[in-house]
C-alpha positions as CSV (number, residue, x, y, z in Angstrom):
1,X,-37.0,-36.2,-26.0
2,X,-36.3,-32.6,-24.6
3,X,-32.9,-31.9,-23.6
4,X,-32.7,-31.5,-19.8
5,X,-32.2,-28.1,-18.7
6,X,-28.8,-27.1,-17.6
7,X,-28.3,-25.7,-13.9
8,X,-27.2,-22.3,-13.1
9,X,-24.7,-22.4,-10.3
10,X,-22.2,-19.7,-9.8
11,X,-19.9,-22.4,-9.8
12,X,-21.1,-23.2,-13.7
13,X,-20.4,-19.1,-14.0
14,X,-17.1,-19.3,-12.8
15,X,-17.2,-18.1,-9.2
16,X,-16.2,-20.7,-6.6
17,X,-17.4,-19.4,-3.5
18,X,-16.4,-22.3,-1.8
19,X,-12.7,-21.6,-2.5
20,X,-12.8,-18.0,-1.3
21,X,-14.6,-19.5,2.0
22,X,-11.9,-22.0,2.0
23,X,-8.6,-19.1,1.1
24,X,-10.2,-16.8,4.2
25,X,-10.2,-19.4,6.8
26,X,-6.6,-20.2,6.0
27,X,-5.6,-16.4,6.8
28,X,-8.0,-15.9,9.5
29,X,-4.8,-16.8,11.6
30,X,-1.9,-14.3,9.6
31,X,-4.8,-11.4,10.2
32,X,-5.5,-12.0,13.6
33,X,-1.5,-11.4,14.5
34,X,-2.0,-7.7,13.1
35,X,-5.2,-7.2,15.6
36,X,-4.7,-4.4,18.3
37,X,-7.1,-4.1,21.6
38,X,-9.4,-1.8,19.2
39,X,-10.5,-4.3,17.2
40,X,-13.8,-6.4,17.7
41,X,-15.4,-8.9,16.5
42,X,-14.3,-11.7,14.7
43,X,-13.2,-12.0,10.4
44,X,-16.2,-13.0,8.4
45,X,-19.0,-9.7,9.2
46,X,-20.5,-7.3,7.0
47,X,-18.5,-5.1,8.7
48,X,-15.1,-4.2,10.7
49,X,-15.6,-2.7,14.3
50,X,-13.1,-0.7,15.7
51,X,-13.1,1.1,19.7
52,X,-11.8,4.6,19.4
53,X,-9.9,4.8,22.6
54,X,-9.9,8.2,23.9
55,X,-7.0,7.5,26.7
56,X,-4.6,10.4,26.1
57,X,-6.6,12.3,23.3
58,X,-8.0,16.0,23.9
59,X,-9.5,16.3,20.9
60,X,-8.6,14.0,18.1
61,X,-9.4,13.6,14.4
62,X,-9.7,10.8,12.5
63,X,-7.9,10.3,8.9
64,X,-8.2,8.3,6.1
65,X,-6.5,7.4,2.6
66,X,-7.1,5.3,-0.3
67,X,-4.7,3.6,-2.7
68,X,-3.4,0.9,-5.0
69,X,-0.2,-0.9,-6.4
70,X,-0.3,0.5,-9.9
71,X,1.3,-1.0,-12.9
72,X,4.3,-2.5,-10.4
73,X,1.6,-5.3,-10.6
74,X,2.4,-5.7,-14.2
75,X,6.1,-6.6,-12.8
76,X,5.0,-9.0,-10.1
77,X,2.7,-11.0,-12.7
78,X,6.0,-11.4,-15.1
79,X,8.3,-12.8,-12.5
80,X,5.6,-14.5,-10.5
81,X,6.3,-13.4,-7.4
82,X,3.5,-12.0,-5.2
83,X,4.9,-11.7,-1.6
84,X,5.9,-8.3,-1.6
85,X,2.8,-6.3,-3.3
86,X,0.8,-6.2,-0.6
87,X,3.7,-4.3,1.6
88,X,3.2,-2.1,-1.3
89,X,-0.1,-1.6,-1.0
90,X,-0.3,-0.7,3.1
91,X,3.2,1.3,2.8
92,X,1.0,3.9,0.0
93,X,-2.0,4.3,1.8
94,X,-0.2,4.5,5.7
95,X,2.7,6.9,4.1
96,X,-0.3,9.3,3.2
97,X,-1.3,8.9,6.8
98,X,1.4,10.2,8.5
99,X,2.5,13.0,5.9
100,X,-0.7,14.8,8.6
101,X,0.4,13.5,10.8
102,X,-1.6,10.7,11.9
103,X,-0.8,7.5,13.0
104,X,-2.2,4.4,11.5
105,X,-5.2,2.6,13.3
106,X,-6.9,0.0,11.2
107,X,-6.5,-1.0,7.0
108,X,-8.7,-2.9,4.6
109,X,-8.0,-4.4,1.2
110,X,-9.5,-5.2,-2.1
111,X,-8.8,-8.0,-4.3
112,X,-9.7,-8.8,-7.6
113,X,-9.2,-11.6,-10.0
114,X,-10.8,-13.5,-12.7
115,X,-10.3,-16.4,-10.8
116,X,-9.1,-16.9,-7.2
117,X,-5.5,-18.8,-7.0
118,X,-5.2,-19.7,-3.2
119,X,-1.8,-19.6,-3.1
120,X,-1.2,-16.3,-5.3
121,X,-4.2,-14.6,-2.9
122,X,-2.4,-16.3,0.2
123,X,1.2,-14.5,-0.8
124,X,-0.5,-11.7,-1.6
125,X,-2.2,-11.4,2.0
126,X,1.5,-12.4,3.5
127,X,2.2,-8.8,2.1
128,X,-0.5,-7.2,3.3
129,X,-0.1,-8.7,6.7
130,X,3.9,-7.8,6.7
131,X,3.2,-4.5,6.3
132,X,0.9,-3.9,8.7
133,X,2.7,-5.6,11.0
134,X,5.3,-3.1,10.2
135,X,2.9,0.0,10.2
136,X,1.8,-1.1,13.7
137,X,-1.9,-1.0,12.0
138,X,-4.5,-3.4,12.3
139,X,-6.1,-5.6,9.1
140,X,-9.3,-5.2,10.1
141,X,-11.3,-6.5,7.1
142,X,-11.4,-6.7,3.2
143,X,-13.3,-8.2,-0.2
144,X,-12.1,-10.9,-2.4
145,X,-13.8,-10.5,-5.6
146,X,-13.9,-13.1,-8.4
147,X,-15.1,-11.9,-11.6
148,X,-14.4,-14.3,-14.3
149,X,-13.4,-12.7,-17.8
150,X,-12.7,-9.3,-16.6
151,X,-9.1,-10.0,-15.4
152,X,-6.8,-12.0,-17.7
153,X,-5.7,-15.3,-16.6
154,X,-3.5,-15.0,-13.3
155,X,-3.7,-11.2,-13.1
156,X,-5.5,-9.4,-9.9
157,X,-5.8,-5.6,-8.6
158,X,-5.3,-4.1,-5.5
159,X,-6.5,-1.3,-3.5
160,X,-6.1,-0.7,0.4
161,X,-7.8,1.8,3.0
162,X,-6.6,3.1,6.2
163,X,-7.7,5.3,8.8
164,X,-5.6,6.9,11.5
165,X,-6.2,9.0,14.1
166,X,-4.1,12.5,15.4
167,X,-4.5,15.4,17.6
168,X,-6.1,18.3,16.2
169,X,-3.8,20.7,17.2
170,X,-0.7,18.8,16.1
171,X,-1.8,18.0,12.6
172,X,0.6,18.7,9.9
173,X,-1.1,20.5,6.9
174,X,1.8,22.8,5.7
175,X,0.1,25.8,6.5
176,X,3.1,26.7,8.9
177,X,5.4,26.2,6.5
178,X,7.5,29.5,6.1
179,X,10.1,31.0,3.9
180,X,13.6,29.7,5.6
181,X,12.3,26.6,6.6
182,X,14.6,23.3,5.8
183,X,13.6,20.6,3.9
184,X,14.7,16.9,5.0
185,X,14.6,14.2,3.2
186,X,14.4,10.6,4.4
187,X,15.9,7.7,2.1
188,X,13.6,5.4,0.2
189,X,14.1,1.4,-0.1
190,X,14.6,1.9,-3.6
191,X,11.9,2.3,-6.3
192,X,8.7,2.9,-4.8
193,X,5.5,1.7,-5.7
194,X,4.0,4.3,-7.9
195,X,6.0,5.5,-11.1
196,X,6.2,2.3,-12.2
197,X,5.2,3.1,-16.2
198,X,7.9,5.1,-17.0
199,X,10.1,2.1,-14.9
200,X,8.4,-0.5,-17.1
201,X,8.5,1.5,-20.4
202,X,12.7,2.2,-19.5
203,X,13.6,-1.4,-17.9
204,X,11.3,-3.8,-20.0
205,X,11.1,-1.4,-23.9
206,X,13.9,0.8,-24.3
207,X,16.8,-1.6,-22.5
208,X,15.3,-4.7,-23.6
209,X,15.6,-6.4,-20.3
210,X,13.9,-9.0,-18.2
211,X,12.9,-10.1,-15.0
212,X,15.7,-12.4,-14.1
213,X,18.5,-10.3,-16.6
214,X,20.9,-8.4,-14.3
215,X,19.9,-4.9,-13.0
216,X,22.2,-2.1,-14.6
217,X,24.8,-1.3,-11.8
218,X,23.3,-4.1,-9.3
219,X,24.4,-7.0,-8.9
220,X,21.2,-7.6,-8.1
221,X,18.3,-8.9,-10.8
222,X,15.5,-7.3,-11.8
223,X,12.6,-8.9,-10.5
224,X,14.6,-8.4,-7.5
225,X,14.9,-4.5,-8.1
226,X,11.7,-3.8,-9.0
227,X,9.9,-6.0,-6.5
228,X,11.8,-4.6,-3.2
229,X,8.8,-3.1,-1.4
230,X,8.0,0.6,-0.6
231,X,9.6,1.5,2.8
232,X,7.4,1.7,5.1
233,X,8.3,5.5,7.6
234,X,5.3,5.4,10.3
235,X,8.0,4.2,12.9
236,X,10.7,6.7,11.9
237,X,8.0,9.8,11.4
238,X,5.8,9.3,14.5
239,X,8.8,9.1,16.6
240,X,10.6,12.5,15.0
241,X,6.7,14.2,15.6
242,X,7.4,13.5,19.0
243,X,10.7,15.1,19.1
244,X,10.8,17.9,16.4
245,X,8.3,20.5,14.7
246,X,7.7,19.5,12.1
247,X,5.4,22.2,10.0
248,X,5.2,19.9,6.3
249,X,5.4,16.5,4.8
250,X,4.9,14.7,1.2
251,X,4.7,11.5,0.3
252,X,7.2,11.5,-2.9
253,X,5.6,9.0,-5.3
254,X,4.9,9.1,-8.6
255,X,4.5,12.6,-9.2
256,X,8.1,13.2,-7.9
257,X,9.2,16.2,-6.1
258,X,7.5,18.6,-8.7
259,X,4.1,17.1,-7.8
260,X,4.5,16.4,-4.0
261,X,5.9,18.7,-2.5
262,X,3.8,21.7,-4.2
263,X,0.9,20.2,-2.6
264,X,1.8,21.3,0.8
265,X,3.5,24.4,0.4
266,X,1.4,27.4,1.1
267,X,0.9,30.2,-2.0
268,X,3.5,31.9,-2.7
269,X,6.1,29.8,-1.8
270,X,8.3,27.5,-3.6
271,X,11.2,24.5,-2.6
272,X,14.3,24.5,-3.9
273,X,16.1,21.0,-3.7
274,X,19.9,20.3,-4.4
275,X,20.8,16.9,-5.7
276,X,24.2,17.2,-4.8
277,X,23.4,16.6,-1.0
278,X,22.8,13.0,-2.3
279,X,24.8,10.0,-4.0
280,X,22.6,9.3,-6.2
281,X,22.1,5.4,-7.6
282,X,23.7,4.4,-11.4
């Protein structure tokens, strides 16, 4: 007798679609609370909409950025603890926003996993929801992807997108940066999210410590350390644009001050940045 043929079912491949149907309907509710008067629609299309309103705009542009978590994931996987990456994930691609100074209108993310956890993916979106909350920027949309055997077991990635929106005359682009000018720094929360593989390589391989062993000079752990979200400065920024001229800003992360701040500064110039006008952490 011939051995009945088995069934093909994405469920038999590993992809439950019925869970992710099942995880979005249970944040419909969190992603609704970020929703401004712009958005339309409902969750669940092909497609975000978003009305542009033009109330108080001469002439304005739109702006967008890309970006992910990075290996801070690697940290978040080890100490199990996934409420906090997604502020991470809105706080790098907003903080590009409003280096030009844009302010944020509307973000999307990207998750990936070998196979969905509802609860991981439902801290996960808590993030992302805190953080746009925070950014004053709408969650418009997003993709869960499960893709069995290409992440290891209980590992995801990350990416967001955001578009803002600015006048064209008040964008900040550095080109009116000028020798004399002052450079001001604003504090960070801590360690932000990119950087993180030097952190790892320090914290983890050459000190020998783990997640829950006591940070050096904290009193604090280390999951707790390391997990303390990127600040989020669309609040603090868009209210000194209103105030101040501001000709130039970078978005210090991983590349440090070397990196950053060269990419804004017209030829010919340089920065020069003294560490003593800071206390700087053990």
């Amino acid at each position: 007798m011939a051995k009945q043929e088995e069934k093909f079912t994405y469920r038999a491949a590993g992809v439950d679609i019925e869970e992710a149907e099942r995880f979005l309907s249970g944040v419909a509710p969190l992603i609704r609370k970020t929703w401004s008067d712009g958005v339309l629609g409902d969750i669940g299309g092909f497609a975000s909409f978003f009305e542009l309103s033009k109330k108080g705009w001469k002439n304005p542009i739109l702006l967008a950025a890309t970006d992910g978590v990075g290996t801070k994931l690697k940290v978040a996987f080890a100490s199990r603890v996934y409420t906090t990456v997604g502020v991470d994930l809105v706080a790098m691609c907003v903080n590009d926003i409003i280096t030009h100074g844009g302010k944020p209108l509307f973000f999307l993310d990207y998750f990936a996993t070998g196979k969905l956890s509802r609860a991981q993916a439902r801290d996960v979106i808590k993030g992302i929801v805190r953080g746009c909350r925070e950014a004053n920027c709408s969650l418009v949309g997003g993709e869960t992807a499960e893709m069995p055997s290409f992440y290891p077991e209980g590992e995801f990635d990350l990416a967001g997108f955001c578009v803002g929106i600015a006048e064209k005359r008040r964008l900040v682009t550095g080109e009116r940066i000028k020798k004399g000018d002052v450079i001001i720094g604003l504090p960070s929360s801590g360690f932000h999210s990119n950087g993180y593989s030097l952190l790892r390589k320090l914290i983890f391989d050459r000190l020998g410590l783990g997640p829950d062993d006591p940070f050096p000079g904290s009193r604090r752990t280390v999951r707790q350390v390391l997990l303390k979200p990127t600040k989020i400065y669309v609040r603090t920024v868009l209210d000194l644009l209103s105030r101040y001229p501001v000709t130039g800003m970078a978005h210090i992360t991983g590349g440090g001050f070397y990196e950053n701040i060269g990419r804004i500064l017209p030829e010919g110039l340089g920065a020069r940045i003294d560490s003593r006008r800071w206390n700087i952490p053990r």
